[in-house]
N, C-alpha and C positions, 0 to 999 in steps of 0.2 A: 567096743563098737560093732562087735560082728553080734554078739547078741543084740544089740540094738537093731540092726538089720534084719535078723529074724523076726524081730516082733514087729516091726515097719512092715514084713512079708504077708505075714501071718495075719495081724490085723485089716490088710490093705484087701488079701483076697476075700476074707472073711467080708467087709463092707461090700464091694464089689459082686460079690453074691446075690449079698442084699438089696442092691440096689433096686427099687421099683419102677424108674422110668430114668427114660437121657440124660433129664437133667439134674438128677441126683447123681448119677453116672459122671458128669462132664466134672459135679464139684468135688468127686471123690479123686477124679484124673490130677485136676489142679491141685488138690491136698497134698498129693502122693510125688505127682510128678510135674509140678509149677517150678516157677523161678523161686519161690518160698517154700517148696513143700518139703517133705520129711526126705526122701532119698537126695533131693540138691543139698540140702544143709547137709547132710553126713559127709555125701562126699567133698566138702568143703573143708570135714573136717581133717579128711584123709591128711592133707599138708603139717598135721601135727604131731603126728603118730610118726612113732622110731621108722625109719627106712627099711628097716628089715619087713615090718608090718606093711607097710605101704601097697604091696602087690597083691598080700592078699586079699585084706579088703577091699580094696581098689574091684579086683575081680567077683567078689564076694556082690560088690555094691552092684557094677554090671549088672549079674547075674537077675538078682532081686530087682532091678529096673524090669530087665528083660521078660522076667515072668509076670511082674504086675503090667506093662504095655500089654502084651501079649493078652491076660486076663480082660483087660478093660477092653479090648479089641471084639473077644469072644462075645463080652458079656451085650457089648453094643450091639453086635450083629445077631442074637436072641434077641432085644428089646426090641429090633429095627420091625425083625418078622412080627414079634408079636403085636406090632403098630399095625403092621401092614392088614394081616389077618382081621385086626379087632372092624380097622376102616371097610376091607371088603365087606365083612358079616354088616355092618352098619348101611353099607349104600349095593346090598345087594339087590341085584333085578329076574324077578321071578318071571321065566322068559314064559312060563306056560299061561302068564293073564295073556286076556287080549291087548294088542296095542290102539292107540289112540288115532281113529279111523282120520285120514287124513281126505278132505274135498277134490273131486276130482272136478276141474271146470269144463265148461261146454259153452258150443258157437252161441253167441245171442242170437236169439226170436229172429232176427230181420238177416241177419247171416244166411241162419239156415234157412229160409225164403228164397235169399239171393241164389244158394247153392244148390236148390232145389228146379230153380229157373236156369240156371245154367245149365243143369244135369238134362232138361226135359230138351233143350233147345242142341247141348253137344249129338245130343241122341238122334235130333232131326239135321243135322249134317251143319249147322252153326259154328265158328268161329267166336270167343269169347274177347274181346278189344278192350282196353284202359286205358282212357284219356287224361292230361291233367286236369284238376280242378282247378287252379289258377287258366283262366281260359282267354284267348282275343278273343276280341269285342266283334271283330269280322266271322269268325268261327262259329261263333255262340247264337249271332243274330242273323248277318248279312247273308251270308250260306246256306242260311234256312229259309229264305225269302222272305225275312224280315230287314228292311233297311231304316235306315236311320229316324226315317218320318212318318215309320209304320204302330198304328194304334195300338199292337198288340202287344207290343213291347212293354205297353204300363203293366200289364197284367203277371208281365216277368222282371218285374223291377229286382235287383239284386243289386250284391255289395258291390263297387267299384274300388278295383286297386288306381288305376289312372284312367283317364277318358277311353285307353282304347284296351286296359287291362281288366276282367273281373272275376269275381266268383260266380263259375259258369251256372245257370239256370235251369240245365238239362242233359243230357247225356247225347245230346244228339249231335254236338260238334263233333262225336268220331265217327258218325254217320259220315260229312264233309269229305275227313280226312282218309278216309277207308275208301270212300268214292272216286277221289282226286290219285289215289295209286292205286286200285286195284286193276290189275292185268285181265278183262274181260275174257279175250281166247282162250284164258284156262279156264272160262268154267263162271257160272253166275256170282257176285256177291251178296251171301248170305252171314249177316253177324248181329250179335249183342253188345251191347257195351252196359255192363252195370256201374254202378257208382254214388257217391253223396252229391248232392245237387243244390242250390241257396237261394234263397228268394227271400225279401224283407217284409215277410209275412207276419203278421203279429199272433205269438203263439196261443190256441187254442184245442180243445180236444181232437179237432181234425187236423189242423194247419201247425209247421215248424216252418222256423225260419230254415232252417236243414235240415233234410229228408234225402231219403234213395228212390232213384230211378233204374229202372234193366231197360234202354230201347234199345227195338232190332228193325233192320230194314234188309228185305231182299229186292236185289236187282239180277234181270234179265229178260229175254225175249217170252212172249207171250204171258205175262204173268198178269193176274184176276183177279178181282175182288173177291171169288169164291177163294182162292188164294188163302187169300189173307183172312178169311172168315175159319178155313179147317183148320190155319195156324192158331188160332186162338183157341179155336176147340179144342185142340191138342194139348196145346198148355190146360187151360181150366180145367179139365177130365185126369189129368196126370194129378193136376195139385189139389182139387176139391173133389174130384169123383166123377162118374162117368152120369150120373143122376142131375146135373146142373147143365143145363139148356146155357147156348148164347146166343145172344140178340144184336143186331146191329141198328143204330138210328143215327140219320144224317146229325153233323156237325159240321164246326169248320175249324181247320188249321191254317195258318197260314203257309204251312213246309206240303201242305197235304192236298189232294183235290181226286177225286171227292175225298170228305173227311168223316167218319164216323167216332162215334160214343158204343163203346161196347158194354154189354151188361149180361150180368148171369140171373140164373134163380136166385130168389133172396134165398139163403139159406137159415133162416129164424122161421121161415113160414112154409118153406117150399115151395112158393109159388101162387100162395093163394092169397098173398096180399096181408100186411100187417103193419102196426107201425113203425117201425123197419126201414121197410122199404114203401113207407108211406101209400100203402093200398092198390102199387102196380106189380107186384110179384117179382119186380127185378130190381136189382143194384148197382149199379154201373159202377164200371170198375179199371176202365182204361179209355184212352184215346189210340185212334188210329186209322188210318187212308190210306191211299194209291200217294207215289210219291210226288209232287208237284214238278211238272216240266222244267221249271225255273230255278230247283236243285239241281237236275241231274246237269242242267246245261251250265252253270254256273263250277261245278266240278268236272267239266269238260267230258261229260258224256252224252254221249246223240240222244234225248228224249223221243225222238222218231223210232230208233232201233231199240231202245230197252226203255224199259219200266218196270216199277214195282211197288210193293209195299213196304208203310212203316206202322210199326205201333212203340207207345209206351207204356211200362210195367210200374206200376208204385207198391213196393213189397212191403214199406208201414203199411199200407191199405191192403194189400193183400193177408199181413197177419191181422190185421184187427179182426176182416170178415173170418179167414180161417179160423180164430181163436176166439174171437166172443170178446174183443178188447172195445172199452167207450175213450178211450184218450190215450191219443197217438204220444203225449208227454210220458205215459208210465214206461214206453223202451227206452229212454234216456234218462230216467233217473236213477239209474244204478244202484235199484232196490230189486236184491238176491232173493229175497222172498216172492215176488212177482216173475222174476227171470227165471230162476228155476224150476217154475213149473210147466217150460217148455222144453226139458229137457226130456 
């Protein structure tokens, strides 16, 4: 039996050797050292053998377990590395390529307009205001001197949440509400309020049903319509260039009195008239007036003692003219090829 064990040793490290991968390896384990394999049956057979013999191959058997474990031990943790090695070489990554340039994003077109109009207006001593868009119906109309049985009202038809809730139609309710608390002894009320605005407009190259507004309104004593003429010059020279003239021609509002229509150079012609701006040199490009006495009184301020102006800003209209755009539909469809070019 103990030569037997030799050659079970002998043979066992020898395969073991040999082995090429794990799982040649795991059936050589079970061969050798299974509940059927070659060293459990010997020593099975240890119970047969005279007592005198008993201890040493008993020890003998050990021994020959001990060094084949041991062996198949070794031989696994070679194989393990050479697995691991072989997988690095296979999924290696050559760090010196370049890597896969990842997109960096940027404000949309009408953003940067908005934040460009804020910037122009923080700079003239402005207040930046946001109102919600779910607006009352008193806020949105009543407070602008539009009342319930006023015609102009059709012209801002919008969504209604309930008869006296909607989707406000201009930015000018935080006009109202700015009026109605601001502390005059400190100091005139000057602010903007930008934001999305809704009207049940049927959509077409100029008109959405939702679009953006920026309006600002200053109040205080002694304030002019020349006023409110270098305030726009100021904006339009900041945003298109110091080369773009502005025009004022009566209109009417009904938050406003007097009311004008502002207009720049066309800027496709410069001025000398084209289709365009269909053969008068200009484009008009906003609304705005002296504030109507029947606001400020209405938010409880003395129209006697103070007055001022308001305008409003349409920054879809502002990029179109800025940027050479024919349909105010192309910033809302969320085509990366078109948007990125004002990056």
């Amino acid at each position: 039996m103990q030569t037997e064990l030799e050659t079970i040793k002998e043979t066992g490290l020898q395969q073991i050797a040999a082995a090429p991968d794990q799982q040649t390896l795991n059936q050589i384990k079970v061969k050798l050292l299974g509940k059927k394999g070659s060293i459990t049956t010997t020593l099975r057979g240890i119970a047969d053998l005279p007592v005198a013999e008993r201890p040493v191959v008993g020890s003998l058997a050990n021994q020959v377990r001990d060094q084949l474990t041991q062996a198949l031990q070794t031989k696994l943790t070679d194989l393990e590395t050479v697995a691991m090695n072989q997988q690095l070489a296979a999924e290696k990554i050559d760090v010196t390529l370049p890597g896969d340039q990842i997109p960096f994003g940027h404000p949309h077109v009408i953003q940067k307009i908005i934040d460009e109009i804020e910037d122009i207006f923080i700079g003239m001593g402005y207040q930046v205001l946001s109102g919600p868009e779910v607006e009352e119906e008193y806020y949105n109309f009543e407070m602008m001197n539009l009342p319930k049985d006023h015609p102009a009202r059709d012209m801002q038809d919008t969504f209604y949440i309930t008869k006296e809730i909607l989707m406000r139609t201009h930015t000018s309710p935080m006009q109202a509400r700015a009026l109605e608390t601001h502390d005059f002894s400190t100091g005139p009320l000057k602010m903007i309020s930008p934001g999305v605005v809704f009207r049940r407009d049927t959509d077409d190259p100029t008109h959405s049903h939702q679009f953006h507004q920026v309006e600002g309104i200053v109040i205080d004593k002694h304030i002019t319509m020349a006023d409110l003429k270098g305030t726009l010059a100021a904006m339009t020279h900041a945003l298109f260039g110091s080369k773009f003239a502005v025009r004022l021609r009566p209109s009417y509002f009904p938050f406003t009195e007097p009311s004008v229509e502002a207009d720049i150079t066309c800027m496709n012609c410069g001025g000398k008239g084209c289709s365009v701006c269909k053969g008068s040199g200009w484009i008009e490009v906003l609304g705005a007036g002296m504030v109507h006495p029947n606001v400020l009184q209405m938010a409880g301020v003395d129209p006697e003692t103070y007055g001022g102006f308001a305008f409003g800003v349409g920054p879809d209209r502002f990029a179109m003219l800025k940027y050479g755009v024919n349909d105010i539909r192309d910033f809302y469809l969320n085509n990366l090829k078109f948007l990125t070019q004002f990056d």
